[in-house]
PDB file with SEQRES, HELIX, SHEET and CRYST1 records, atoms N, CA, C and O in Angstrom:
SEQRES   1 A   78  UNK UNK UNK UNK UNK UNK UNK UNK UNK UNK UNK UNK UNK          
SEQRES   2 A   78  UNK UNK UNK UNK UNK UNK UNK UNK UNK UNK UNK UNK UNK          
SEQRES   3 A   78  UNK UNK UNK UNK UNK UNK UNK UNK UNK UNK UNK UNK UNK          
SEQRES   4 A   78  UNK UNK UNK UNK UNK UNK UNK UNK UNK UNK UNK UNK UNK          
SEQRES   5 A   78  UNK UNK UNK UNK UNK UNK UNK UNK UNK UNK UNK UNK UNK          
SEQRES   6 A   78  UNK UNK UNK UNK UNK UNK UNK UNK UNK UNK UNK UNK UNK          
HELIX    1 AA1 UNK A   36  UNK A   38  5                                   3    
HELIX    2 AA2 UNK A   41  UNK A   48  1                                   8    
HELIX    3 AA3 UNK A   68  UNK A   70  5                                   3    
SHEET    1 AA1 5 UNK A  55  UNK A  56  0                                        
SHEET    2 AA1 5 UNK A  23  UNK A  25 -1                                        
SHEET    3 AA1 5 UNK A  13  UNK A  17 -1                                        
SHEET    4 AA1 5 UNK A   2  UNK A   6 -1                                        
SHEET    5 AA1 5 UNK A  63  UNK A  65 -1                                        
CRYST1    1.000    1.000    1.000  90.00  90.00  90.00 P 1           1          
ATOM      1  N   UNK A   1       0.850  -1.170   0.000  1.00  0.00           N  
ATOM      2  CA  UNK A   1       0.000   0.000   0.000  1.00  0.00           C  
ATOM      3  C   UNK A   1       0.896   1.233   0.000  1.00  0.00           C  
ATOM      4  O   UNK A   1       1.948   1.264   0.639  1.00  0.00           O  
ATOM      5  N   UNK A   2       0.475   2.184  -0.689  1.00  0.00           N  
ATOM      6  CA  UNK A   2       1.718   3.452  -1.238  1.00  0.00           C  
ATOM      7  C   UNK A   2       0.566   4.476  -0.781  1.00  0.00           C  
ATOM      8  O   UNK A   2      -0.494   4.260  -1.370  1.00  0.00           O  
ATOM      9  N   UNK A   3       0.540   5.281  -0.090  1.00  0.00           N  
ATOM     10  CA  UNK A   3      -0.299   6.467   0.452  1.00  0.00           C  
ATOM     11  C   UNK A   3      -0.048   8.000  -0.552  1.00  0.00           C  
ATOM     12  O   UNK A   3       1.025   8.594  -0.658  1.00  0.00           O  
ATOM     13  N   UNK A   4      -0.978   8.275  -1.015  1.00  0.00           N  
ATOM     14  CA  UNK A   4      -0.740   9.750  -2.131  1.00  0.00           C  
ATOM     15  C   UNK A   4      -2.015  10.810  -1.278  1.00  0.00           C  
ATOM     16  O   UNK A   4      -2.783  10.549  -0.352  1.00  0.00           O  
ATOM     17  N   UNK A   5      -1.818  11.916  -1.992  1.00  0.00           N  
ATOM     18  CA  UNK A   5      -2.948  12.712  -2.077  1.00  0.00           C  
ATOM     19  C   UNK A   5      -2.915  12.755  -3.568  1.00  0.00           C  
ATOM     20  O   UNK A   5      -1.931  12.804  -4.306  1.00  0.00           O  
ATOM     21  N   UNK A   6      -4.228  12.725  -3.876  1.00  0.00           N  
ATOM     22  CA  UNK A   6      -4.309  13.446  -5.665  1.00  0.00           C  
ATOM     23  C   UNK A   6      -5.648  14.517  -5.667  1.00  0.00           C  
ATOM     24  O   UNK A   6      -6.218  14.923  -4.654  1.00  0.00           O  
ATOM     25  N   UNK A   7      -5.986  14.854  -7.054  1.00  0.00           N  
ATOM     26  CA  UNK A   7      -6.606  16.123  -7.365  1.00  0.00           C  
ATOM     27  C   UNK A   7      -6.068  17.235  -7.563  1.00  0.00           C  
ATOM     28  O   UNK A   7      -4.869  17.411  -7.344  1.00  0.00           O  
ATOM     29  N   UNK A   8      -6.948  18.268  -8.056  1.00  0.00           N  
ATOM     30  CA  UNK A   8      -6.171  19.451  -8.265  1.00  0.00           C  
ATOM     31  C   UNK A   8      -5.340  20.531  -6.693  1.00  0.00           C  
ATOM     32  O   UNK A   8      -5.587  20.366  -5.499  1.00  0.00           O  
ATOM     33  N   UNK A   9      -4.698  21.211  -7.112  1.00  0.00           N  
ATOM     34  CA  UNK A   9      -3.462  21.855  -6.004  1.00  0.00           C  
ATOM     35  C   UNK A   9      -4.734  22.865  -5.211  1.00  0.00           C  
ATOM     36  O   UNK A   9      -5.546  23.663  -5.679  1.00  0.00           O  
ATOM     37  N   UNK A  10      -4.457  22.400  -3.824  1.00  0.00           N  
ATOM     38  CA  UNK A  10      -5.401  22.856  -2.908  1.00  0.00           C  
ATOM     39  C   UNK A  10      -6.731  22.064  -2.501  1.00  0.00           C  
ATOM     40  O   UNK A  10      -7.183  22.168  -1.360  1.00  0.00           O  
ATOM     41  N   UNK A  11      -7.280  21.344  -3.383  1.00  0.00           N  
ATOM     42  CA  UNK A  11      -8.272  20.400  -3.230  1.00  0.00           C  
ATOM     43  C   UNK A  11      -7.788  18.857  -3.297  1.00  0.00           C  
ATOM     44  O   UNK A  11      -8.554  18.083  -3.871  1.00  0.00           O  
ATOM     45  N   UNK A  12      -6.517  18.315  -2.731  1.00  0.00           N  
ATOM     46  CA  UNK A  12      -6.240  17.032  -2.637  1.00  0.00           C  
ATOM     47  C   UNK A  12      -6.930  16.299  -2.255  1.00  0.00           C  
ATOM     48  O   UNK A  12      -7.061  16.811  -1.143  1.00  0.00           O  
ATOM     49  N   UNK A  13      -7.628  15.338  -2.216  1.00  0.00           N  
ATOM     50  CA  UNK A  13      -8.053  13.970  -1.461  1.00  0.00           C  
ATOM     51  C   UNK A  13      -6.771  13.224  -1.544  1.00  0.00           C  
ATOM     52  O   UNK A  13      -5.920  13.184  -2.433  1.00  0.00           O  
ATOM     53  N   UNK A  14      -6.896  12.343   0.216  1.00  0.00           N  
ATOM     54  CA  UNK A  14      -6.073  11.251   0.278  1.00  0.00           C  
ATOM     55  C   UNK A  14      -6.485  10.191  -0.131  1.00  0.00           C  
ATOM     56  O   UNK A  14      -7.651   9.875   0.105  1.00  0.00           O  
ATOM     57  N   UNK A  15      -5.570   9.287  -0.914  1.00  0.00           N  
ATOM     58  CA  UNK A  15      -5.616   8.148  -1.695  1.00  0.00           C  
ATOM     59  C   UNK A  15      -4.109   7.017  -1.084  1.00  0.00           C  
ATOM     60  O   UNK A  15      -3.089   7.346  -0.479  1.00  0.00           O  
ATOM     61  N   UNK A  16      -4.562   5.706  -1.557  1.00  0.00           N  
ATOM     62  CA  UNK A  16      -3.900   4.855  -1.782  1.00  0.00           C  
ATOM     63  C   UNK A  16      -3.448   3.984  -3.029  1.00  0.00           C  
ATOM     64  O   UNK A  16      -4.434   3.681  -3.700  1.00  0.00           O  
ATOM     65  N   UNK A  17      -2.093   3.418  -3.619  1.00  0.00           N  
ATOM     66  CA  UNK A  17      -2.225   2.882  -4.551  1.00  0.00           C  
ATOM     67  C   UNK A  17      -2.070   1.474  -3.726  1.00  0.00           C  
ATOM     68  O   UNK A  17      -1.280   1.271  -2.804  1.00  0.00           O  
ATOM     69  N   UNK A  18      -3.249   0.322  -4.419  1.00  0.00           N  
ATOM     70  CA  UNK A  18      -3.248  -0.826  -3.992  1.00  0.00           C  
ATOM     71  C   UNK A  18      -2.275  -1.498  -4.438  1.00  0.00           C  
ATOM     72  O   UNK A  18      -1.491  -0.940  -5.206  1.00  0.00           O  
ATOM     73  N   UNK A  19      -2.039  -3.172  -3.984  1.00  0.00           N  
ATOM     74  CA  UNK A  19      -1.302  -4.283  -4.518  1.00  0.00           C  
ATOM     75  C   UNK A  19      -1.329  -3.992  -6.232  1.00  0.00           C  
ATOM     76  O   UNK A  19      -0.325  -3.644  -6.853  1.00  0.00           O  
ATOM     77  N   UNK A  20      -2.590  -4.193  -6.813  1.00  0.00           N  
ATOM     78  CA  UNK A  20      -2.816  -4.109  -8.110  1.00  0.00           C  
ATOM     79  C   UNK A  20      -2.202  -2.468  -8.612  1.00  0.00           C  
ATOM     80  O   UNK A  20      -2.206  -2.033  -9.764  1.00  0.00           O  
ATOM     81  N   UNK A  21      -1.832  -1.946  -7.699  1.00  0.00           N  
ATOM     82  CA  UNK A  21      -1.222  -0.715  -8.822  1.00  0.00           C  
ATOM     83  C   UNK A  21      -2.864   0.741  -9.030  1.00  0.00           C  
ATOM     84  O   UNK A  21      -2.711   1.773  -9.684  1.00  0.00           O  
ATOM     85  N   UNK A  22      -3.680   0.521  -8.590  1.00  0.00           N  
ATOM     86  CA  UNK A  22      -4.915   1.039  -8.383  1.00  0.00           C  
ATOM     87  C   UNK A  22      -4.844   2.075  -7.780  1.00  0.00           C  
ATOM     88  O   UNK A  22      -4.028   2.120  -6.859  1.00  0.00           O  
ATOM     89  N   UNK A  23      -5.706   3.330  -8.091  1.00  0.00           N  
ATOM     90  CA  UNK A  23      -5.552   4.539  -7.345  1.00  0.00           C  
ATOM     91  C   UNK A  23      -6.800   4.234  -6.337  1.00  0.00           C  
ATOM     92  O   UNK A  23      -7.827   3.914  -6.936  1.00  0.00           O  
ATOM     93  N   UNK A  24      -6.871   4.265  -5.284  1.00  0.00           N  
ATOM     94  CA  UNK A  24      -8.103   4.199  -4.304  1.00  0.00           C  
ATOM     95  C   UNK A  24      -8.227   5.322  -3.288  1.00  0.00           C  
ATOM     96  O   UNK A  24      -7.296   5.570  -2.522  1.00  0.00           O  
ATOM     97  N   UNK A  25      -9.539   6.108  -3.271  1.00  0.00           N  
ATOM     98  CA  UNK A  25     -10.112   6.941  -2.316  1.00  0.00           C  
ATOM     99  C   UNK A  25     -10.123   6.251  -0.781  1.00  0.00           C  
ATOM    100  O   UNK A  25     -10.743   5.281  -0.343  1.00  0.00           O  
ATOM    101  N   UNK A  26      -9.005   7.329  -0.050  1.00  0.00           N  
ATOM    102  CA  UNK A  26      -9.192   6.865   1.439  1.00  0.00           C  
ATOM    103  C   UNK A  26     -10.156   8.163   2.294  1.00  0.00           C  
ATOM    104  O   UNK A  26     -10.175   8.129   3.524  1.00  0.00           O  
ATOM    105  N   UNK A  27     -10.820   9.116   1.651  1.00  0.00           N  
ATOM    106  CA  UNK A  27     -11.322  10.003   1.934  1.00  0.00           C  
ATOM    107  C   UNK A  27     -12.254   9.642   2.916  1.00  0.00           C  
ATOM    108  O   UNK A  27     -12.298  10.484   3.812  1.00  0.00           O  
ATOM    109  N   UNK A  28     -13.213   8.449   3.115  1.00  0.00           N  
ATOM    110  CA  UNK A  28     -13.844   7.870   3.795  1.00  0.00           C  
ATOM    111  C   UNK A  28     -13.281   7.529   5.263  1.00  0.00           C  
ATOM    112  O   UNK A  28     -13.977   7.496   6.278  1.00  0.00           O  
ATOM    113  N   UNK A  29     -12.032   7.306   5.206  1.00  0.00           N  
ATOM    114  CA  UNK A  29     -11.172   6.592   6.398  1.00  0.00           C  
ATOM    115  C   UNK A  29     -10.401   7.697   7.226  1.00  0.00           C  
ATOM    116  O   UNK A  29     -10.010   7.655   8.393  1.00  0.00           O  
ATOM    117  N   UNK A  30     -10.317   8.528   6.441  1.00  0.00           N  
ATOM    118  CA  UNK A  30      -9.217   9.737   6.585  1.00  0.00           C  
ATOM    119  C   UNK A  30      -9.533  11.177   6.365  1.00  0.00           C  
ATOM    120  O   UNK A  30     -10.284  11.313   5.400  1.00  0.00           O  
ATOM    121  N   UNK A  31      -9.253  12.132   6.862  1.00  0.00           N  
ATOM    122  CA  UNK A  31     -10.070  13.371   6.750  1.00  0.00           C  
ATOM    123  C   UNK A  31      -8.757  14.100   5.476  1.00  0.00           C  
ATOM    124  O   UNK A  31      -8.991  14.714   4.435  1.00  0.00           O  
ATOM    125  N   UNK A  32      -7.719  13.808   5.947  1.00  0.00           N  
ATOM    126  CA  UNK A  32      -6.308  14.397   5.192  1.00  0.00           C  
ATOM    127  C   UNK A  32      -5.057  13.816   5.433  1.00  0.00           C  
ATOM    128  O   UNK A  32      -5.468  13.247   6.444  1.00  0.00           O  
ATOM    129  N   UNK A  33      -4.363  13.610   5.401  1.00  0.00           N  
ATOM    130  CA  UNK A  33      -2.819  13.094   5.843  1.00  0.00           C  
ATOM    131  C   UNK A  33      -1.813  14.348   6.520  1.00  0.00           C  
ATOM    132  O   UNK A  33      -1.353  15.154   5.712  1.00  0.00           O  
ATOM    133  N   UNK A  34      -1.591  14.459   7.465  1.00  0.00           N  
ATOM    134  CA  UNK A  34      -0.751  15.948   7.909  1.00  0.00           C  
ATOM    135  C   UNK A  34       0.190  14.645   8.928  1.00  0.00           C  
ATOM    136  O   UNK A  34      -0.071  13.444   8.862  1.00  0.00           O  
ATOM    137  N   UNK A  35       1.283  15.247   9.819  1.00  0.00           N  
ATOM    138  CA  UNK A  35       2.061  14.269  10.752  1.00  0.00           C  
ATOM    139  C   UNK A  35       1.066  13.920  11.596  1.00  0.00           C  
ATOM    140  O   UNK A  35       0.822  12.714  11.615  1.00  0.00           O  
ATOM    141  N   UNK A  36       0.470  14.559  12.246  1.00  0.00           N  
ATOM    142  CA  UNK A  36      -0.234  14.192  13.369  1.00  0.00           C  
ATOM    143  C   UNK A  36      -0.952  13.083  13.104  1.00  0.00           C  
ATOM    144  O   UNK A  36      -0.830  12.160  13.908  1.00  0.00           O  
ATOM    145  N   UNK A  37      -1.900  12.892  11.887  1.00  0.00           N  
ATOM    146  CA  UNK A  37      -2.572  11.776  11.395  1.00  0.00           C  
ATOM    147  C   UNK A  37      -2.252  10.631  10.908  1.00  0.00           C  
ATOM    148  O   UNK A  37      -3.009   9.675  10.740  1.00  0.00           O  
ATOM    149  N   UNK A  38      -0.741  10.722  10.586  1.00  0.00           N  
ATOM    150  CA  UNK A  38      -0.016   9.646  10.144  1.00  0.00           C  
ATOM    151  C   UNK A  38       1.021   8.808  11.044  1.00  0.00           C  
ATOM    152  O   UNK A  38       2.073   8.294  10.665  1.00  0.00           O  
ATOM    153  N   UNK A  39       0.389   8.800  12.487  1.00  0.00           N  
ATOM    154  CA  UNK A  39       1.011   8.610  13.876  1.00  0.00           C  
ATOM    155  C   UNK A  39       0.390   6.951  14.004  1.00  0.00           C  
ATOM    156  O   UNK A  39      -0.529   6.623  13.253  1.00  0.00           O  
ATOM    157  N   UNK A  40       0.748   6.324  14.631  1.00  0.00           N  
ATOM    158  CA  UNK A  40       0.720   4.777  14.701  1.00  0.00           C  
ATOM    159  C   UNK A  40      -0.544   4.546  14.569  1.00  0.00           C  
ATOM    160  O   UNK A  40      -0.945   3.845  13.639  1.00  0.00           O  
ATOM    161  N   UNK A  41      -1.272   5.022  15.354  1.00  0.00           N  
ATOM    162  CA  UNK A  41      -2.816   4.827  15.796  1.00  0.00           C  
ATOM    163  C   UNK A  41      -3.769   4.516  14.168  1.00  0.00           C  
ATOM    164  O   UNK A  41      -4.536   3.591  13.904  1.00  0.00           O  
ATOM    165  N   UNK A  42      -3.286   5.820  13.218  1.00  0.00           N  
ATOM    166  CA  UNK A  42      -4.134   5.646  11.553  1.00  0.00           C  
ATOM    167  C   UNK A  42      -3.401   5.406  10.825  1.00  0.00           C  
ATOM    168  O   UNK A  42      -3.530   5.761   9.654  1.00  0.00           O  
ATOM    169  N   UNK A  43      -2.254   4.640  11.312  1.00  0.00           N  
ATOM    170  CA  UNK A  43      -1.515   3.770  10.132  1.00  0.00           C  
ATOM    171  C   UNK A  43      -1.729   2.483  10.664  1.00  0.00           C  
ATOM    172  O   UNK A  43      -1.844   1.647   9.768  1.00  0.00           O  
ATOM    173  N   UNK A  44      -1.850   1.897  12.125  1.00  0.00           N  
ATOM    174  CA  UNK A  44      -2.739   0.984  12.387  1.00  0.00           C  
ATOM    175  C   UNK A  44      -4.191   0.506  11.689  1.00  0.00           C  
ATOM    176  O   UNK A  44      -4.503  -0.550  11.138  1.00  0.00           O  
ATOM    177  N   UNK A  45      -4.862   1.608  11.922  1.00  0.00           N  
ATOM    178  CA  UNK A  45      -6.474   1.357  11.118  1.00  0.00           C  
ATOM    179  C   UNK A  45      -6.378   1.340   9.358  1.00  0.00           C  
ATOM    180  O   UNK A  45      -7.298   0.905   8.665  1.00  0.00           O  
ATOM    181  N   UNK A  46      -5.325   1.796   8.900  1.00  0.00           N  
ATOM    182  CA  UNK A  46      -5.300   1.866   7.467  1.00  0.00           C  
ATOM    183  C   UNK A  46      -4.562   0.580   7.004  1.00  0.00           C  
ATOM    184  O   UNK A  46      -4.737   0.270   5.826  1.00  0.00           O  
ATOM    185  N   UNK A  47      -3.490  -0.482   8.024  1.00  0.00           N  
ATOM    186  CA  UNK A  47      -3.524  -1.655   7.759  1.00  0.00           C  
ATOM    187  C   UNK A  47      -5.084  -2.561   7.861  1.00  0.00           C  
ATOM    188  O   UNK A  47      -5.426  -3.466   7.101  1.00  0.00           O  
ATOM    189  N   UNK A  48      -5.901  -1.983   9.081  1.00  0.00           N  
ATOM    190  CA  UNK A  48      -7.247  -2.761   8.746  1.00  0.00           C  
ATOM    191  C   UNK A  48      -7.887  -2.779   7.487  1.00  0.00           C  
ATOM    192  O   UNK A  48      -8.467  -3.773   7.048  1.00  0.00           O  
ATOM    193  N   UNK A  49      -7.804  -1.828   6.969  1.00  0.00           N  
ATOM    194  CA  UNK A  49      -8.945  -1.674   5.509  1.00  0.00           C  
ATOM    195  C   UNK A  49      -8.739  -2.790   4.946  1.00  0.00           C  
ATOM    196  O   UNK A  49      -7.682  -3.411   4.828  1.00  0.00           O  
ATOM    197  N   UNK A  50     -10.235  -3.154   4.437  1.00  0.00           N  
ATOM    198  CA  UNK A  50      -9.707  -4.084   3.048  1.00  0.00           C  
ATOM    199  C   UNK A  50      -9.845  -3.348   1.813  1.00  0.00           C  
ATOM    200  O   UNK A  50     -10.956  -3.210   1.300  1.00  0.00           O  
ATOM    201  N   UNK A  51      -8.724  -2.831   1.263  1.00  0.00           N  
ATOM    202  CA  UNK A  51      -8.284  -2.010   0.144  1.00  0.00           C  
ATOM    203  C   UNK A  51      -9.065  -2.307  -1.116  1.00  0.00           C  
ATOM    204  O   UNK A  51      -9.119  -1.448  -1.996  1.00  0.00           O  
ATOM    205  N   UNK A  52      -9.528  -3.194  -1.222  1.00  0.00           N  
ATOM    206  CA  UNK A  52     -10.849  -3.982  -2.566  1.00  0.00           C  
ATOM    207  C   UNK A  52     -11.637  -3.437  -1.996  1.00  0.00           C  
ATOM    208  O   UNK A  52     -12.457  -3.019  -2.814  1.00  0.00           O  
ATOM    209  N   UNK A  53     -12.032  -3.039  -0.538  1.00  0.00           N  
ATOM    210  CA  UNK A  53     -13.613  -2.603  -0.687  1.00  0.00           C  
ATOM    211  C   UNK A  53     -13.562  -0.905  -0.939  1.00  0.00           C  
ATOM    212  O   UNK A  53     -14.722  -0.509  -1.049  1.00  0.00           O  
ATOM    213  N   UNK A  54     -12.891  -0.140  -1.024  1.00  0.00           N  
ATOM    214  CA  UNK A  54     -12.422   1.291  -1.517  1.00  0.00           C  
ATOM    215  C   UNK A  54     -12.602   1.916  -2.970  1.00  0.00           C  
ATOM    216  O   UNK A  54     -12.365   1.343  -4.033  1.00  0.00           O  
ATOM    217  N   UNK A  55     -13.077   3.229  -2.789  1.00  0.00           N  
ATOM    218  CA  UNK A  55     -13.896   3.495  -3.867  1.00  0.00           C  
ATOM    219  C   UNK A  55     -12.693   3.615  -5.122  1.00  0.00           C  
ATOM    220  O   UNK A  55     -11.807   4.454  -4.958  1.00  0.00           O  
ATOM    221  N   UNK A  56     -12.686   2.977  -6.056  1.00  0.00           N  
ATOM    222  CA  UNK A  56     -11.812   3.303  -6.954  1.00  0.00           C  
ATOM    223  C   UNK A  56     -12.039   4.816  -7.403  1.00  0.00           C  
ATOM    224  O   UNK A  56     -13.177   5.268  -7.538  1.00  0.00           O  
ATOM    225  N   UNK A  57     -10.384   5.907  -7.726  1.00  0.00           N  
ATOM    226  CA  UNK A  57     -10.596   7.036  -8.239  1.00  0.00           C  
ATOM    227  C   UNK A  57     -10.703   6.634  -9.966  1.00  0.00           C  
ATOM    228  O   UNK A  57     -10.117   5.676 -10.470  1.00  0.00           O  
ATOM    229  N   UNK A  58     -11.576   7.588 -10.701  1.00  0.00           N  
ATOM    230  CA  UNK A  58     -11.649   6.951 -12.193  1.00  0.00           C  
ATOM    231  C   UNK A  58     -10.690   8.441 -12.751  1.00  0.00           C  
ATOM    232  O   UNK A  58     -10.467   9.391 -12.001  1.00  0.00           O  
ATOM    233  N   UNK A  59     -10.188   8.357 -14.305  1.00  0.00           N  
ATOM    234  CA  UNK A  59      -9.604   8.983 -14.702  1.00  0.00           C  
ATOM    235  C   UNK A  59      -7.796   8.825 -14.226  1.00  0.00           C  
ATOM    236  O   UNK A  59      -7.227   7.811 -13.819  1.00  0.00           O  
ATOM    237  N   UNK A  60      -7.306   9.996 -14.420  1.00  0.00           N  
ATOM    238  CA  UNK A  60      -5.789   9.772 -14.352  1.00  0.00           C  
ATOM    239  C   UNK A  60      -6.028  11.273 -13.445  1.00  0.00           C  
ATOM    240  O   UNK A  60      -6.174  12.153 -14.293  1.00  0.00           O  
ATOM    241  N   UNK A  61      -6.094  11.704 -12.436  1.00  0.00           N  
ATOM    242  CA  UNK A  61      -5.683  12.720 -11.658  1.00  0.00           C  
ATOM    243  C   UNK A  61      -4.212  13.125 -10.795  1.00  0.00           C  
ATOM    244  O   UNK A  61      -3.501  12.392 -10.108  1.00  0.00           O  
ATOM    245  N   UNK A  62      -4.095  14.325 -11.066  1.00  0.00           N  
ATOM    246  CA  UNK A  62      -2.527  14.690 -10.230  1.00  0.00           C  
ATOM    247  C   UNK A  62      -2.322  13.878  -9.199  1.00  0.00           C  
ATOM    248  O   UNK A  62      -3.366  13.372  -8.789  1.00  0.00           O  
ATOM    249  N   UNK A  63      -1.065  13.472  -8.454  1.00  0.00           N  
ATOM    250  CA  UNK A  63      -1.139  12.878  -7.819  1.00  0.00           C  
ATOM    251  C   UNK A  63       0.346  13.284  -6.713  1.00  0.00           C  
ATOM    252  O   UNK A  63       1.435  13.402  -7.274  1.00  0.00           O  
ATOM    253  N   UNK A  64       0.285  13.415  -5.623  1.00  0.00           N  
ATOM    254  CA  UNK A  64       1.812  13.811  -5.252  1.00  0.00           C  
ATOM    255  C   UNK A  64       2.096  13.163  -3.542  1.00  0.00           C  
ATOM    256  O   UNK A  64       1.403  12.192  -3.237  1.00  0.00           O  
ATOM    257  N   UNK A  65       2.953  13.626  -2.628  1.00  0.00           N  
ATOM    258  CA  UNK A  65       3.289  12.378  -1.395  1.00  0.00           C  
ATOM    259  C   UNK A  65       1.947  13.109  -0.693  1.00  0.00           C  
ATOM    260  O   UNK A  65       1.303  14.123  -0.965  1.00  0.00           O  
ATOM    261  N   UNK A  66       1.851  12.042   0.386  1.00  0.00           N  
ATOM    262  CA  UNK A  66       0.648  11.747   1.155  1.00  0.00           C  
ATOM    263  C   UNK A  66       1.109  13.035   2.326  1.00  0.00           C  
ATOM    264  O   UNK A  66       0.327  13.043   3.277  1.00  0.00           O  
ATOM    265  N   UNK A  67       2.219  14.104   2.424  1.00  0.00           N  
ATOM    266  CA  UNK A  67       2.227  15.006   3.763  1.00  0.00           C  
ATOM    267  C   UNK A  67       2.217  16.045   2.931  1.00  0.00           C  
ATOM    268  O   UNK A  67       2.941  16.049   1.935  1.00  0.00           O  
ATOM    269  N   UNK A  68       1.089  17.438   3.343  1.00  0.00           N  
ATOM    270  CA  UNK A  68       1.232  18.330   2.397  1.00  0.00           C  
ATOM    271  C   UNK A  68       2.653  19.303   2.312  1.00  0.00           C  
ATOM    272  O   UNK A  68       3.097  19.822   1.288  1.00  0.00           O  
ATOM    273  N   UNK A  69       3.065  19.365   3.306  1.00  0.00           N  
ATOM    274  CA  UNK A  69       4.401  19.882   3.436  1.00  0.00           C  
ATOM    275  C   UNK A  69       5.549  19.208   2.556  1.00  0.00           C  
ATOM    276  O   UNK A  69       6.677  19.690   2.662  1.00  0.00           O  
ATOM    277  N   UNK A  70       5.419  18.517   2.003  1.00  0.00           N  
ATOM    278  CA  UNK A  70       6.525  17.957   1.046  1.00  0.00           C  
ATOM    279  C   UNK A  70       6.033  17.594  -0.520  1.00  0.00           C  
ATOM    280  O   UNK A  70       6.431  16.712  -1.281  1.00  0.00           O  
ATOM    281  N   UNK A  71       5.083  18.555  -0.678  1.00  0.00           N  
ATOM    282  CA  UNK A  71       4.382  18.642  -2.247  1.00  0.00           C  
ATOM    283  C   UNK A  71       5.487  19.264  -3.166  1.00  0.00           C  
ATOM    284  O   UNK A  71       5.973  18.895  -4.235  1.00  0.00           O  
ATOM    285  N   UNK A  72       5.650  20.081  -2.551  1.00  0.00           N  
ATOM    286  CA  UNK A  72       6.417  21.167  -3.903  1.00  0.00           C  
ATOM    287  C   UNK A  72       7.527  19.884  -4.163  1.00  0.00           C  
ATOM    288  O   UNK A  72       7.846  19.789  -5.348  1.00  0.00           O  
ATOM    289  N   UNK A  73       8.132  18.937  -3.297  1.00  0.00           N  
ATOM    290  CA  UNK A  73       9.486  17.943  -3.901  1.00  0.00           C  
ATOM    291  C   UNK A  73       9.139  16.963  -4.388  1.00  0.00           C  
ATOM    292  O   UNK A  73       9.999  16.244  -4.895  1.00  0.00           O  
ATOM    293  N   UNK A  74       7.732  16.559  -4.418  1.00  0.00           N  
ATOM    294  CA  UNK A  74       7.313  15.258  -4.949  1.00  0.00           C  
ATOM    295  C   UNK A  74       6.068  15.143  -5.627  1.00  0.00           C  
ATOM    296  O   UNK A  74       5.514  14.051  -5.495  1.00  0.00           O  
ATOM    297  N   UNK A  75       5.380  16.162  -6.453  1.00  0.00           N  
ATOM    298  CA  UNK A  75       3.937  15.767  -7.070  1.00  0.00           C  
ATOM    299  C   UNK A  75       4.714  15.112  -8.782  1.00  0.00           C  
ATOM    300  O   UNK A  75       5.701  15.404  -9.457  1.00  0.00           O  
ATOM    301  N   UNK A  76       3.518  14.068  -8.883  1.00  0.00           N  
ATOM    302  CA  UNK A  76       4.002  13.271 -10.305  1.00  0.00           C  
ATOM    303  C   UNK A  76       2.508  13.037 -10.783  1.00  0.00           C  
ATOM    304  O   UNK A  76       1.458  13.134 -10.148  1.00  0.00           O  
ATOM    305  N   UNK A  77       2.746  12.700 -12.096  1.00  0.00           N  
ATOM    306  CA  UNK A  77       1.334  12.509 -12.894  1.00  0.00           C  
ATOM    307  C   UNK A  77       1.720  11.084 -12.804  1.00  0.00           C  
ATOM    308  O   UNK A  77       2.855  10.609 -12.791  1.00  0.00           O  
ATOM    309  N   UNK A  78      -0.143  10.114 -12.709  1.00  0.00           N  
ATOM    310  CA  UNK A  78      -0.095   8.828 -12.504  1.00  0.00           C  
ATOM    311  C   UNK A  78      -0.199   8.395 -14.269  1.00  0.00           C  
ATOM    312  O   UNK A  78      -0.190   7.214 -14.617  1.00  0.00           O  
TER     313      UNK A  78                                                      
END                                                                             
C-alpha cells in the first residue's frame, strides 16, 4: 500500500495505490494526511482496511506524497 494525495493543487483527497497498482479513495477513512494523522494509531487502522472494498478514483488525476508539506518535492502525474 503506497499512500498519495491526488486532485487538483489545494483540493487534494487522500488516496492509496493498492497491490494491483490502483488509485483508491481513502477520503472515507481519513479526513487528510498531515504528521499528526499519520502517527501509529491511523496507520494501524489503514492496515485494517480491506483495500478492494475502496472506492476506486476513475480517470488519471494529479497525484503527489501523502504530507502536504513535502508537495512542492514530490507531485508526479499517474
Amino acid at each position: 500500500m503506497k499512500l498519495v494525495r491526488y486532485g487538483n493543487p489545494g483540493k487534494e483527497k487522500p488516496g492509496l495505490i493498492d497491490a494491483d497498482g490502483k488509485l483508491r479513495d481513502l477520503s472515507a477513512a481519513v479526513k487528510d494526511f498531515s504528521g499528526d494523522q499519520l502517527g501509529e494509531a491511523t496507520l494501524a487502522k489503514l492496515r485494517k482496511l480491506k483495500t478492494d472494498k475502496l472506492p476506486l478514483v476513475k480517470g488519471s488525476p494529479r497525484m503527489g506524497c501523502p504530507v502536504p508539506s513535502c508537495a512542492a518535492s514530490c507531485i508526479w502525474k499517474r
